[in-house]
N, C-alpha and C positions, 0 to 999 in steps of 0.2 A: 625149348624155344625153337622154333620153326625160320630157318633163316635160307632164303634166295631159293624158296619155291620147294624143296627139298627135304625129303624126310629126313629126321634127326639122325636113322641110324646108316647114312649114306655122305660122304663129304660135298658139298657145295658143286663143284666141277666134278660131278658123278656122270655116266652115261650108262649105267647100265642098271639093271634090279627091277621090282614092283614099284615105279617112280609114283609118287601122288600127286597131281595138279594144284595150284595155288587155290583154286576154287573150291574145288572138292572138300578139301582142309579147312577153309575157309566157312563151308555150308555145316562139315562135323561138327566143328568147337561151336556154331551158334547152336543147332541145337544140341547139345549137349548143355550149353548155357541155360539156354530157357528153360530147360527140366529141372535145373537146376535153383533159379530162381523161383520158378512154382513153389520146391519144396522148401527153399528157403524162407518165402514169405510165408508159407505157414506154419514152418517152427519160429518166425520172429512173431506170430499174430499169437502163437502159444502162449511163447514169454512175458509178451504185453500185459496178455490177461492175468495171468500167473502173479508181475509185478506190481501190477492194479490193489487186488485183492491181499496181498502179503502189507503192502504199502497204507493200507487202509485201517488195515486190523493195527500196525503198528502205531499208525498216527491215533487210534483210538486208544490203546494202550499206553503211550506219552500223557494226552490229555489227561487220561487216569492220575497218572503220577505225578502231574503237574498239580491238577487240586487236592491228591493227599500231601504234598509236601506241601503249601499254600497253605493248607487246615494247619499243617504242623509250625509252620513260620507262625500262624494268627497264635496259635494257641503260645506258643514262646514266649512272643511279644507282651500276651496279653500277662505271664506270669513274671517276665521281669518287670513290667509297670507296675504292678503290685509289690513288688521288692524295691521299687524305686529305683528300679537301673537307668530308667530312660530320662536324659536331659532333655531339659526344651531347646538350649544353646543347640544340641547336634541335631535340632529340628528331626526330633522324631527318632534317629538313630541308635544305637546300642551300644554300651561297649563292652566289646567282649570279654569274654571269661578269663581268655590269657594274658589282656590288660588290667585286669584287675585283680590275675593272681599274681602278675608283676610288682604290681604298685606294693600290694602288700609285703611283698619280701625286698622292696627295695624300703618299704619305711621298716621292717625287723633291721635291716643292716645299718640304720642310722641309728637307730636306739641305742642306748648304751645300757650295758648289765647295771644292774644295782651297786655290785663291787665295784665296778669302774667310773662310776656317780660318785663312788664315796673315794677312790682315791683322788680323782680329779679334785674333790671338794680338797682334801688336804693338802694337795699338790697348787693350790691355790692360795688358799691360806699364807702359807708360807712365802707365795711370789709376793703376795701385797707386805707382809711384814717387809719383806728383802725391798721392795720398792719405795717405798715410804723411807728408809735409809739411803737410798742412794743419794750423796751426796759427794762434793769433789768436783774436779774438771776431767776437762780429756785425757789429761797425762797424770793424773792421780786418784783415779779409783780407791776410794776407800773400800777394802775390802773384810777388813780385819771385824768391822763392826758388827757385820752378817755371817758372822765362821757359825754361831750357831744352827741360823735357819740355813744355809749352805747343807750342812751335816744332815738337818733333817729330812734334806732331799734328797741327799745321796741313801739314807738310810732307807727311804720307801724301795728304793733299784729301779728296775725295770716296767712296774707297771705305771711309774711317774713318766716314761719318755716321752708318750705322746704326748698330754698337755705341756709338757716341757718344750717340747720341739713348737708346740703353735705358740706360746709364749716367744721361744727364740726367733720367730721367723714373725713377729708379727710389726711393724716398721712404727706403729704407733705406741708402742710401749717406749720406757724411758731405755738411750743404748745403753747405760750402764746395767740396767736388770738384764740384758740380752747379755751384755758382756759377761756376767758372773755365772749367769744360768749356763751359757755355753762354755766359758771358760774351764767354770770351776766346779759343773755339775756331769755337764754331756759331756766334755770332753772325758770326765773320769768315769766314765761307765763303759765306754773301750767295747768290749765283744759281744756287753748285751744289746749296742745298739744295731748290727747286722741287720739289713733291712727292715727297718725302722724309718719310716717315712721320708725318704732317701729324696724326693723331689722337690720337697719343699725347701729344704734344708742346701739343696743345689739352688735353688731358685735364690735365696740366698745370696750366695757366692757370684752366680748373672749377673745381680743388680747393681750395675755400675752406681747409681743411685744412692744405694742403701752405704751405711757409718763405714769408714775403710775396717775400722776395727772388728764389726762385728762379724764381715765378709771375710778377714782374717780368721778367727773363729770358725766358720762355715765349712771354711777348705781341710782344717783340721781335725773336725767330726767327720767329715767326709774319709779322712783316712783310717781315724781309730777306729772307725764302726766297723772296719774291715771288708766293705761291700765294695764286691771288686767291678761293679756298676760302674765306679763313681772313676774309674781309672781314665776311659776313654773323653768322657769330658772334661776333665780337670788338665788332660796334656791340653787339647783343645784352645778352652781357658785360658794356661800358660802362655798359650802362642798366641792371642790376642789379648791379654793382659796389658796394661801402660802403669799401673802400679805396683810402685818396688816391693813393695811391704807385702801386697797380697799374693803379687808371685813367687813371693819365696815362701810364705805359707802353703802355696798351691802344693809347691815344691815336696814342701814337709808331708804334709796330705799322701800324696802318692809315695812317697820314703813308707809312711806307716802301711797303705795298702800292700807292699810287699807284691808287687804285681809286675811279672819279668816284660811285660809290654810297656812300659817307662824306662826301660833299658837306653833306649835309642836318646830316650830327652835326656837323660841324665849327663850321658858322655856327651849331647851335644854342648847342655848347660859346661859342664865341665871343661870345655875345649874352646869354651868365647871368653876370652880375654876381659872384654867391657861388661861382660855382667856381672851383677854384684857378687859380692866377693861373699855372702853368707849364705846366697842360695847357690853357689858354686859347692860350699861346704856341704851343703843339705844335698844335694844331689850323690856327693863322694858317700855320702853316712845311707844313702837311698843304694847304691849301689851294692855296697857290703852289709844292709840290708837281705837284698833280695839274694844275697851269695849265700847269707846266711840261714835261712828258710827257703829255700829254692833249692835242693841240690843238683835238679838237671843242669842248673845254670850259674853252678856254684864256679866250676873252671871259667868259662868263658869271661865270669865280672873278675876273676881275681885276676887274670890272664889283663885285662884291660885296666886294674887298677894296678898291679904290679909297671907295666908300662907307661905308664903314668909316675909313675914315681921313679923309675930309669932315666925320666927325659928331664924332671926336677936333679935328679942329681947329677946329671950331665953338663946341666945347668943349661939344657934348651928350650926351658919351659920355667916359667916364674913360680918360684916355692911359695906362694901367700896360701894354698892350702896344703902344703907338704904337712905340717901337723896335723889334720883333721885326715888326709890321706892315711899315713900310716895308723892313725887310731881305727881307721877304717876299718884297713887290711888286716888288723889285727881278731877282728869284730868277724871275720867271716869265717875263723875255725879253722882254714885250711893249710894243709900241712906244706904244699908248695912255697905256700909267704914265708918261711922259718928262715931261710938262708939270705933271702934280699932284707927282710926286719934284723939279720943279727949283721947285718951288713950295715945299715940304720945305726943301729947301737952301737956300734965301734967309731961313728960318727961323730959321735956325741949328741944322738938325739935321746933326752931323756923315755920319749916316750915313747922309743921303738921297745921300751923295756915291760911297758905296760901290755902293747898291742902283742909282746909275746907272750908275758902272762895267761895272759887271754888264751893263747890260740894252744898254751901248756898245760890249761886244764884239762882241755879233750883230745890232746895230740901228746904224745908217749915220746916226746924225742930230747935226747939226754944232752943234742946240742943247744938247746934253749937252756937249761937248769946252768949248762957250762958257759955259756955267754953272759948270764945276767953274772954269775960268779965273778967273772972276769970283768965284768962291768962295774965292780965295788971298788975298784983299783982305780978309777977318774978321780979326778984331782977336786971337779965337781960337789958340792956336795949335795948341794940337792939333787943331782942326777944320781948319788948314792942313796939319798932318799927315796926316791921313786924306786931304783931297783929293790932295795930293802923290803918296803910295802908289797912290792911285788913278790917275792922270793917270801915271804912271810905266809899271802894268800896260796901258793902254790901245795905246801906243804913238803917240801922236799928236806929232809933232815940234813941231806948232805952244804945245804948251807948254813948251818950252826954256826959252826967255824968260822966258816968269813963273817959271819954277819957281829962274833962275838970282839972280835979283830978291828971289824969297823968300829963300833960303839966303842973302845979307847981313842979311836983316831980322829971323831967328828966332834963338834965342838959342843960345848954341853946344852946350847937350844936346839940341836938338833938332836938329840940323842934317845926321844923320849919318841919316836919314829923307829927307831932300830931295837930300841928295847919290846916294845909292841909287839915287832914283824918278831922275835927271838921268843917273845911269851907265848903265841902262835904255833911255832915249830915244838917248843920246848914244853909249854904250861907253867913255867916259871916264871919267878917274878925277877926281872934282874935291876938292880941296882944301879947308880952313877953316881 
């Protein structure tokens, strides 16, 4: 660039050198321009032509292609009309091959196999026998009258759940056929229901609407079937739930899933004073539960259920479920609970004697066999009953002795308890 008259390779306030005049410079660069555009416009008049000609051949080339694809469209057309693909409705239009290899494999998934024809037929049968009996009210279910068609649905298993479950979910059958179906059918089929039409059977449960009973029911399949889907809706549920009866079923529901994310509701339910005192219980049986089949999470619930049962015998917390607690802790197996349950037992809670039984079948520790021993010594006697029964299941020889000791000392209605738990140990039959 040329700046204040001055050739580039000289500074501005130059005086000295072969200096060029602004004009001179001025006259260079035009003509050197115009020679320049000469030969420019005649490589651009090149291109032109060049473009012209390429452009022409291509646009003829197009047209080509456009009437063999044209030919090829007629002739399609003309061979699905002939198959009758073409409706008048889509004025003229087609429908394609992928909608129509759709449809087809959406109506194969609705078909049912021949064998699933025939169980459904029998699985039907027997709902109309069972309905045609329901008779009773709300609060007495005759159910005794239908044990056998009952039986014959439990005996088909698994391949009865589906029509089973649209039966249970369907609001216009009689509640009682709902009730027995879900009670006394699905609820006993347990682990072959695992995802097993899991939505319906929630939808269910939703319907504020639908029988308390049978919504009761719902929450309970929801836990035996073991699908651990059904966990995060049913705490849900619980917390907008206004009926007693269904959310302590919710309750029970999530006890059976065995699912460590119910953790939190459990101890909450456990820890409010004003709720019911039965799904207070069901939540403690849900905890030692999950302690129980959970071993990552075995410490941390017995850790919370042991403390819990510190603050009842402190007496800073209300014992209305101190029994179902230690039955609990007894239920989780772990060898921690051994010293606070024989702690229990010298109490005089029969049933710290049970909860240690329990936890002596799978745990080796010779202060349990020495507690209940020492627990035959209460004044009690039915709490020497329950140790008895216990110490009988256990197998431990080294209570013969005492147990032969007690049966002189108990009175002779009770003695036919201790004679048992000693036939057990022994194989003998003993006498009174």
């Amino acid at each position: 660039m040329i700046k204040n008259g001055c050739c580039p390779r000289f500074p501005p306030n130059c005086t000295g050198g072969n200096l060029l005049t602004e004009s001179k410079i001025r006259s260079t660069v035009i003509s050197i321009m115009k020679k320049k555009l000469v030969f420019g416009g005649l490589l651009l008049l090149l291109v032109c032509m060049l473009g012209i000609c390429e452009g022409q051949s291509k646009e003829q080339e197009d047209n080509s292609n456009k009437q063999g694809v044209k030919s090829e469209m007629l002739k399609n057309e003309g061979e699905k009309v002939a198959l009758g693909q073409v409706s008048a409705k889509e004025k003229g239009k087609t429908i394609s091959k992928k909608t129509v290899q759709s449809n087809k494999v959406d109506k194969i998934k609705l078909e049912k196999t021949e064998e699933e024809k025939k169980v459904e037929k029998e699985v039907l049968k027997w709902v109309r026998r069972i309905e045609r009996k329901c008779i009773g009210d709300d609060t007495n279910p005759i159910g005794w009258l239908m044990g056998g068609e009952l039986h014959k649905l439990r005996e088909i298993g698994k391949p009865a759940i589906p029509t089973l479950i649209e039966v249970f979910c369907d609001k216009d059958r009689k509640w009682m056929l709902r009730y027995f179906i879900g009670n006394e059918v699905l609820v006993s089929f347990a682990e072959k229901m695992k995802d097993t039409r899991f939505i319906e059977v929630l939808k269910v449960l939703e319907d504020r609407t639908d029988q308390e009973t049978t919504r009761m029911i719902a929450a309970i399949i929801l836990g035996v079937s073991e699908d651990r889907r059904g966990t995060k809706p049913l705490i849900e549920l619980y917390k907008k739930e206004k009926n007693v009866s269904v959310r302590r079923h919710i309750v029970m529901g999530l006890w059976a899933l065995k699912d460590e994310r119910a953790i939190e509701l459990f101890v909450e339910i456990l820890n409010t004073p004003n709720e019911e005192l039965k799904a207070r219980s069901s939540a403690v049986f849900g905890l030692a539960y999950i302690a129980r089949h959970n071993i990552l999470e075995r410490e941390r619930v017995v850790d919370i259920l042991l403390y819990e049962l510190k603050l009842m015998q402190e007496g800073k917390k209300s014992s209305d479920v101190r029994t179902s607690l230690v039955e609990a802790i007894g239920q989780t197996n772990s060898p921690s609970a051994v010293e606070p349950l024989i702690d229990e037992l010298r109490k005089g809670n029969m049933w710290a004697a049970e909860a240690l039984g329990n936890i002596g079948k799978d745990v080796k520790d010779d202060r349990i066999i020495e507690a209940l021993i020492e627990g035959l010594k209460h004044e009690d006697e039915l709490m020497k009953m329950v140790i008895a029964k216990t110490l009988g299941e256990m197998g431990d020889k080294r209570a013969v002795e005492p147990l032969e000791k007690t049966l002189e000392e108990v009175k002779k209605g009770n003695k036919d308890i201790i004679a048992n738990a000693l036939k057990k140990l022994t194989g003998k039959e003993y006498k009174y």
